[in-house]
C-alpha positions as a Markdown table, in Angstrom:
| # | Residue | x | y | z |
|---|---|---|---|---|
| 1 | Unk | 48.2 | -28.2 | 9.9 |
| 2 | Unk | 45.2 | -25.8 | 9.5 |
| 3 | Unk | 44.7 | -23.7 | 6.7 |
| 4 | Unk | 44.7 | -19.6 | 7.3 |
| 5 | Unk | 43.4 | -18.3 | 3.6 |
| 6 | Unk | 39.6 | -17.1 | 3.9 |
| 7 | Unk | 36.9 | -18.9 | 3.0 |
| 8 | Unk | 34.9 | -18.2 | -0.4 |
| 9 | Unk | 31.9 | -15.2 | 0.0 |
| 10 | Unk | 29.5 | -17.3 | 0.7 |
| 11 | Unk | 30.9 | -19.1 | 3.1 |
| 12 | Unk | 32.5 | -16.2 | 5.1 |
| 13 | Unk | 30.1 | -16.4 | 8.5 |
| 14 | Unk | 31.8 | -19.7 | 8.7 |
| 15 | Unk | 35.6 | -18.0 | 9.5 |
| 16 | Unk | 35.3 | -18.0 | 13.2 |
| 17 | Unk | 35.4 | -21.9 | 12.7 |
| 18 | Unk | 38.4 | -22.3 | 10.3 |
| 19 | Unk | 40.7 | -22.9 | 12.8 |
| 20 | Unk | 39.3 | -26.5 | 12.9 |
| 21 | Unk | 40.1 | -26.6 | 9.2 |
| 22 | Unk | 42.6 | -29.4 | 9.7 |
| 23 | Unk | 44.3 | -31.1 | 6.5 |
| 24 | Unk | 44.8 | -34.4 | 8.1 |
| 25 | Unk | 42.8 | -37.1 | 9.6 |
| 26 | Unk | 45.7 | -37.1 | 12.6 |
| 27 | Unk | 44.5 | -33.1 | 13.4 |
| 28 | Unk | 41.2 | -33.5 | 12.9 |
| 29 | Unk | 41.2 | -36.4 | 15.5 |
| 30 | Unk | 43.3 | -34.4 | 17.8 |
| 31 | Unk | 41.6 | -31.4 | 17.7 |
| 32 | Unk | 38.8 | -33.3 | 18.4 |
| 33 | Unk | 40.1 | -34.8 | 21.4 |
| 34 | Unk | 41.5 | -31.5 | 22.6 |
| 35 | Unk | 38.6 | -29.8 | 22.7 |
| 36 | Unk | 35.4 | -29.7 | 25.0 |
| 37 | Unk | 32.2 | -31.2 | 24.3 |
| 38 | Unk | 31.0 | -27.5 | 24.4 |
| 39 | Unk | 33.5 | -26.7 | 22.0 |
| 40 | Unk | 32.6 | -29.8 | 19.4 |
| 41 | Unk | 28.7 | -29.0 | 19.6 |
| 42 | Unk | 29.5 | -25.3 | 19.0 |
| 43 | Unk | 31.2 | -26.4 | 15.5 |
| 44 | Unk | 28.8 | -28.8 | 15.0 |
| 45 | Unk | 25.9 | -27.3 | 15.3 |
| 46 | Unk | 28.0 | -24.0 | 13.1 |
| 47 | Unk | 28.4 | -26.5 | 10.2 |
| 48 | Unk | 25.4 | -28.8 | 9.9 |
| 49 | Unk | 23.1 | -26.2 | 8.1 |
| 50 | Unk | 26.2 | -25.8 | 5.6 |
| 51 | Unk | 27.4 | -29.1 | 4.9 |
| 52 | Unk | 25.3 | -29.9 | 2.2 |
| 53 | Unk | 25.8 | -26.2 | 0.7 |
| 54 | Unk | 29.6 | -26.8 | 1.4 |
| 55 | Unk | 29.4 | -30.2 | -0.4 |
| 56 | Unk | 27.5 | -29.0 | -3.5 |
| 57 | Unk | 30.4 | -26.4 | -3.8 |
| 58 | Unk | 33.3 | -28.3 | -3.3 |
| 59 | Unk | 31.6 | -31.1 | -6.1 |
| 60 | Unk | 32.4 | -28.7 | -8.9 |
| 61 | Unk | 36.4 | -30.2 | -8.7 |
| 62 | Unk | 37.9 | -33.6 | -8.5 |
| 63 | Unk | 39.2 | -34.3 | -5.4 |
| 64 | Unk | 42.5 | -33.7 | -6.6 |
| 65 | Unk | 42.0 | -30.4 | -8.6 |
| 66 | Unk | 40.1 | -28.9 | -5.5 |
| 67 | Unk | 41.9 | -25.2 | -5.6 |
| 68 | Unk | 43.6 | -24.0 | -2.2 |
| 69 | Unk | 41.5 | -21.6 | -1.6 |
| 70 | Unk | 38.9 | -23.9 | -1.8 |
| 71 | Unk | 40.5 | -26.7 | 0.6 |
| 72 | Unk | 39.8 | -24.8 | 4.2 |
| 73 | Unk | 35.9 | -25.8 | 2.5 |
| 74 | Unk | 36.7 | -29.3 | 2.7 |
| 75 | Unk | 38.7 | -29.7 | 5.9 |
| 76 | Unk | 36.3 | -27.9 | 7.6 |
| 77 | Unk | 33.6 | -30.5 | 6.7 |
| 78 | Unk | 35.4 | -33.4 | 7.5 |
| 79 | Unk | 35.6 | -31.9 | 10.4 |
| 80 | Unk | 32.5 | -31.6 | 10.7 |
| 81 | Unk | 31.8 | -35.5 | 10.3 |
| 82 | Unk | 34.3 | -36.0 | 13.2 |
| 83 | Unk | 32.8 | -33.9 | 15.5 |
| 84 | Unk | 29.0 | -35.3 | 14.4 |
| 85 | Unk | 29.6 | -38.7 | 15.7 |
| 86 | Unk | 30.8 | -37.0 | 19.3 |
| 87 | Unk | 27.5 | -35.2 | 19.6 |
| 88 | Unk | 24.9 | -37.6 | 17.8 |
| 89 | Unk | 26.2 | -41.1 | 19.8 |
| 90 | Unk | 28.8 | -40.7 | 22.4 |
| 91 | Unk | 28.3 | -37.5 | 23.8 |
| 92 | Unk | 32.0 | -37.0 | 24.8 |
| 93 | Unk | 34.9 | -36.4 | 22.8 |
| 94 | Unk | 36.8 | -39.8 | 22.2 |
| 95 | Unk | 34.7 | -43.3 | 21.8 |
| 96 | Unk | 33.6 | -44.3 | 25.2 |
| 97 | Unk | 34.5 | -47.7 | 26.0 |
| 98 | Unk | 37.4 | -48.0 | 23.8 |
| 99 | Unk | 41.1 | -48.0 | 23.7 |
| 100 | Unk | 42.1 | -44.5 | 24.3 |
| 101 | Unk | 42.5 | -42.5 | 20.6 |
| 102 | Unk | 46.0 | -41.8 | 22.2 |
| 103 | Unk | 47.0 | -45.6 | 21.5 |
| 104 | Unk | 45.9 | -44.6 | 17.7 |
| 105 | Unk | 48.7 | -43.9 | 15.1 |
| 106 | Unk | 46.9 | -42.4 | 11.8 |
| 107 | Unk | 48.6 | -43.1 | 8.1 |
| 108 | Unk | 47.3 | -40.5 | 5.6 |
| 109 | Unk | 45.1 | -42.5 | 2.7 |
| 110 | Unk | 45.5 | -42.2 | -0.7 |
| 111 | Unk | 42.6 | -39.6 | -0.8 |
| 112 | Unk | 44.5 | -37.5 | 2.2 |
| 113 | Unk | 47.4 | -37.7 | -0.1 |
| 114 | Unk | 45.6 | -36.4 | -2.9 |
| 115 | Unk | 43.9 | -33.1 | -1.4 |
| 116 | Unk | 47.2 | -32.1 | 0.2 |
| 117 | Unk | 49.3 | -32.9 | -2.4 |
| 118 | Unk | 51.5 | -29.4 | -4.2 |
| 119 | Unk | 51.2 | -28.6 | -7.5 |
């Protein structure tokens, strides 16, 4: 699932990214895989002047009290650490070498559970 709100003011340059905003680990690693190396260095390079900025901003809540609006914030940076690996080491989309990500069933942690819990 992605998330559609906008992103807080100062983080508003960053909209023509949210659609990688996923709220599981199972989209992010899809989208990933989905996507060109083009496409992952693109984000990447979007996010990694912001990530600190993004976490220093998101620190203000538990990770359990992080408001909605707020949330697109944090997707959007794990995101981001998906997509670093791709550019930094492998230099491709998926783990070169390895068992195809397709052979990879992902179970939400107790963290995932947390962040995209209602209420």
């Amino acid at each position: 699932m992605t998330m559609s709100s906008g992103l807080p003011e100062n983080f508003k340059h960053l909209e023509p990214y949210q659609g990688w905003a996923h709220s599981t680990e199972d989209g992010r690693m899809r989208q990933r895989l989905e996507a060109t190396m083009d496409e992952i260095t693109d984000y990447y390079r979007a996010l990694l002047p912001e990530v600190n900025n993004i976490a220093n901003h998101l620190q203000q809540w538990p990770l359990d009290a992080i408001p909605a609006a707020q949330k697109p914030l944090l997707f959007m940076a794990l995101m981001f650490m998906e997509t670093a690996m791709c550019v930094e080491f492998f230099h491709e989309p998926d783990v070169p070498e390895a068992l195809g990500a397709e052979h990879i069933e992902i179970y939400a942690g107790r963290a995932e559970q947390l962040v995209n819990q209602s209420g």
